[in-house]
C-alpha positions, 0 to 999 in steps of 0.5 A: 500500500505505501509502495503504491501511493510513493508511486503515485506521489512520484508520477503527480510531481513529475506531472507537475514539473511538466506542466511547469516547463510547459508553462515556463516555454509558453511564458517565454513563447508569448511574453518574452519572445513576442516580438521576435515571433510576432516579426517572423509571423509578419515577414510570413504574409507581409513582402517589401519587394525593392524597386531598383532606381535607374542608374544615370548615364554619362554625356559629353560637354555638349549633351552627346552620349558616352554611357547609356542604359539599355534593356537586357535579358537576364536569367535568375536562379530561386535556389529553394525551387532546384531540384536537380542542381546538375542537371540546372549547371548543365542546361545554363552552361549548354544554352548560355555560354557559361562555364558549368565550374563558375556556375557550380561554385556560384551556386555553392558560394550562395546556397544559405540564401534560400529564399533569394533569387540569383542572378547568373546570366545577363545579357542574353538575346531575344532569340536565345530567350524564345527558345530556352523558353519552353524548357523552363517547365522543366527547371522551375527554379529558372526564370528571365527578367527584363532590366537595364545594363550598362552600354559604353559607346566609347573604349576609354578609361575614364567611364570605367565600368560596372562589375557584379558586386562581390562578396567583400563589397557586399558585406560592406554595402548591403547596409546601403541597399546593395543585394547580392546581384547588384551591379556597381562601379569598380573603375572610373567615373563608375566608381568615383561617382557611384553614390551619385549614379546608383540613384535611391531604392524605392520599394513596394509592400504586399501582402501574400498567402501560403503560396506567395499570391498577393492578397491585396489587403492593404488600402492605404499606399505604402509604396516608396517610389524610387529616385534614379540616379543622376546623370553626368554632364563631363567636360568631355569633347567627344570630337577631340577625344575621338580625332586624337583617338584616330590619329594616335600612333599605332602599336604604341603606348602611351597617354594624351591629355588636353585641359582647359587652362582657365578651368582644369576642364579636361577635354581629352583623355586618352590612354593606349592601349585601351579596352572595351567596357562592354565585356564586363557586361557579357558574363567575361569568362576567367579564360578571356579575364585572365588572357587581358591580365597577361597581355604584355601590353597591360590594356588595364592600364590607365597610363594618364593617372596609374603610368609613372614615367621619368619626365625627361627635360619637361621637367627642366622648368621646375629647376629653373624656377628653383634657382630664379625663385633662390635668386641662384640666377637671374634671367642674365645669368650663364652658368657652365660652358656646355661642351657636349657634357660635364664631369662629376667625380669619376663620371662625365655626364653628356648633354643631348647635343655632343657638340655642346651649347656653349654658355647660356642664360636660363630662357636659351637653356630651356629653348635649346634644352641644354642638359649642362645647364641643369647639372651646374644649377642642380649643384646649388641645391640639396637633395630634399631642397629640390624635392620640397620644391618640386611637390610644391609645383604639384608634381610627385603628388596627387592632382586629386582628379575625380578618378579613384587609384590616381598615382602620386610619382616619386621623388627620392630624397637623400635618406631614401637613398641612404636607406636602398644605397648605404649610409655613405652613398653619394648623392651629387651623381644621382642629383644631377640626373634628376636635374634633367628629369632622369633616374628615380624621378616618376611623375604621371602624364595629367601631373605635367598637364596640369602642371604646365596648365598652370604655367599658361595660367600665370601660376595658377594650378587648377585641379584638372577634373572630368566633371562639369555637372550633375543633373537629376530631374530639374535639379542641377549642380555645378562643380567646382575644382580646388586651385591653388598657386604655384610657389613663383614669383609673376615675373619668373612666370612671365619669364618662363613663358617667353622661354617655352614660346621661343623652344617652340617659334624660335629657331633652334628650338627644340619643340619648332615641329608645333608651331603655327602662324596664327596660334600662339604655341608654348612647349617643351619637349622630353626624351626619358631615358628607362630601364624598359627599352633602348627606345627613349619615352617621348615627351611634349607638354605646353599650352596653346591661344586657340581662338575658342579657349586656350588649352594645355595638352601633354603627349606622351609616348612610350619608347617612342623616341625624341620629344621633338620630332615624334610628339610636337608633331601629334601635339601640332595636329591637336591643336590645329584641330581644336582651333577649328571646333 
């Protein structure tokens, strides 16, 4: 009798227990998680499908197009509706040009992103489409979409392109609105100016039964409308990019860049070789990606920004200007009697004319390019001297163009070379060398542009950029460059000035291939020796008084030959044409 009443003793405090943990769990089901459940109970009936704003497009000075949006056919993926995963890859990589192992790992990099649908194929043709229809019954995870993609009606690197967002960029971005199969800029104007093309994601509410159908129960409108992007009016001329495109030597590299001095405005921007932006947007295979990357030629290269180059003797003024601003000379001052060269220690460094220049003042330098003339002023300087003064005339330091991955150059000062050449290395030799735009010295093609701009613009440095103006809707913004003012005196300017006109209109003049009657031309020729090739870079840099603005242009070519007789034509060409726009 006792046994059986401890037993029925022991079953009601085991009921009881039960019940408790029972009533614990609904406590904490209805009570303290009941916003949670609540949350997930809603997201079950309640959809906010996103609405994807229109990207704005980029037009040149005068309106005319240079990227568009045009309508594209897209396949997607519902990864929670596969239900062969093999049998999909295979049909997608039959059909679509795609490769099954970018597919498969495309797929398994995703497949915790159930509910979510996938893009894999963009771009494909009508025809494609119509007949790949008819098998979707079979692959009910497949689905096409129609929506924009990106066309660029140019080669050239200052559009850049839009790529598919990667798995670092998402997780950065998806706080922005950005999904997983978003496009977005990654070169460019594309990536500079992303916030301001990508526009705002407006989006619509519904609610949806079991199966996903819309019920159609909300009265009051909850939809937010999208805000597309704003389109990009550049300072862009269309006519001259294109013409210097045409008249751009053939199997040569090289940049060529033409500004507004008044403005920083860059009316040309070329770079070669170049590539077409319109394969980013047809699923690029690794084998075509991987083949562009190991082209000797590096087509990916934006030689305007991303080249660093040895200037050559377009850097000779910003040595003059050193010594006139010092008061080393003057503008009557002859340094050391150029004989085909001068001696250094155990070294005697040529000038470019073996039969030498004789002694010459500092405009007559510039004009004939007399190397020895550079040597003896470099001597009056140090090392870091030179190198503060050179940054100063924004050189080896960044022109903060609206470009992303702009380039600074390099100027070495004395302790780098203690540091890569010992304690006691002498810098006399490596000093003279750069005196003449040689040796470590690199600075980038826009960097001599913008430099020379501002040698045209009495001093004044304008940071040279690519946009004019933004428009959305009615609503318009203008925008406006940094200036800034070189560290030489008006009358060195001036006296600059005249020394670049005469290299150019006088004879013996190193730059006389670029000059015209009618056309006020300033130039300086380069040829930079380097390490790449026998074949010296060729260089001309200057400004011209066209009739419409006056224009500062730089034309480099990489070991193309003398500066003179290889770049002062093509910069003659430029300017005659611009004159007649």
């Amino acid at each position: 009798m006792y046994r059986k009443f401890l037993f029925h003793n022991i079953l009601f405090q085991a009921i009881i227990f039960v019940f408790l943990i029972l009533v614990l769990f609904l406590f904490k089901l209805q009570i303290i998680d009941c916003n949670k459940y609540r949350r997930i109970a809603e997201e079950n009936y309640v959809r906010i499908k996103k609405i994807k704003p229109v990207r704005g497009e980029i037009y040149d000075r005068k309106y005319r197009p240079i990227v568009l949006n045009r309508s594209s056919l897209n396949l997607y993926i519902s990864l929670d509706k596969i239900v062969d995963k093999k049998k999909v890859i295979e049909f997608v990589s039959s059909n679509f040009n795609t490769e099954a192992n970018e597919l498969n790992d495309l797929l398994s990099d995703n497949r915790y992103r159930l509910y979510k649908e996938l893009l894999i194929v963009q771009n494909i043709n009508f025809e494609k489409m119509i007949n790949t229809s008819e098998c979707l019954n079979y692959f009910p995870s497949l689905s096409f979409k129609t929506e924009t993609m990106r066309e660029y009606k140019y080669n050239n690197f200052f559009s850049g392109y839009v790529g598919r967002i990667n798995e670092t960029e998402y997780s950065s971005m998806k706080s922005k609105g950005y999904s997983i199969n978003s496009y977005l800029g990654k070169s460019g104007l594309e990536k500079y100016y992303e916030d301001i093309l990508r526009g705002e994601d407006g989006y619509k509410v519904i609610q949806v039964d079991a199966s996903g159908q819309n019920l159609q129960f909300f009265k009051h409108n909850l939809d937010e409308p999208p805000i597309d992007g704003a389109d990009l009016i550049l300072t862009i001329d269309n006519d001259l990019q294109n013409y210097i495109n045409s008249i751009f030597p053939r199997n040569t590299n090289g940049a060529i860049v033409v500004m507004n001095v008044k403005n920083g405005e860059i009316l040309a921007y070329v770079s070669k070789p170049d590539f077409d932006p319109n394969i980013f947007s047809n699923n690029i295979s690794t084998v075509l990606w991987n083949k562009i990357l190991a082209d000797p030629s590096k087509p990916m290269l934006d030689r305007v920004i991303h080249g660093t180059y040895p200037p050559g003797s377009v850097y000779k003024p910003v040595l003059a200007h050193l010594g006139l601003e010092e008061k080393v000379i003057t503008k009557r001052t002859k340094l050391a009697k150029c004989e085909g060269g001068m001696q250094f220690g155990n070294r005697f460094f040529k000038c470019w004319w073996a039969k030498g220049h004789g002694r010459l003042n500092v405009v007559d330098a510039i004009k004939v390019s007399c190397d020895v003339f550079f040597y003896d002023l470099s001597t009056h300087f140090s090392l870091d001297q030179i190198c503060d003064f050179t940054k100063k005339n924004m050189l080896t330091t960044k022109t903060n163009i609206d470009l992303p991955g702009e380039r600074s150059g390099f100027y070495p000062t004395r302790k780098w070379y203690m540091q890569n050449y010992g304690k006691n290395v002498g810098v006399i030799g490596h000093k003279v060398n750069l005196a003449i735009g040689q040796g470590e010295l690199l600075v980038t093609p826009l960097q001599i542009c913008s430099y020379y701009a501002a040698l045209g613009n009495d001093g004044k440095w304008i940071s040279p950029h690519l946009l004019k103006k933004t428009i959305r809707k009615s609503i318009t913004g203008d925008f406006t460059p940094e200036e800034k003012k070189l560290p030489v005196s008006k009358i060195n300017i001036k006296l600059m000035q005249t020394a670049l006109y005469k290299a150019v209109n006088e004879q013996y003049g190193t730059g006389g291939a670029a000059s015209f009657r009618k056309i006020e031309v300033y130039g300086k020729t380069g040829s930079a020796e380097n390490h790449m090739g026998k074949i010296t870079h060729s260089w001309f840099a200057g400004y011209a008084k066209c009739k419409k603005d006056e224009i500062a242009f730089v034309v480099f070519l990489e070991n193309a030959g003398h500066g003179g007789s290889v770049s002062a034509p093509l910069a003659a060409k430029i300017i005659r044409f611009y004159n007649q726009l």
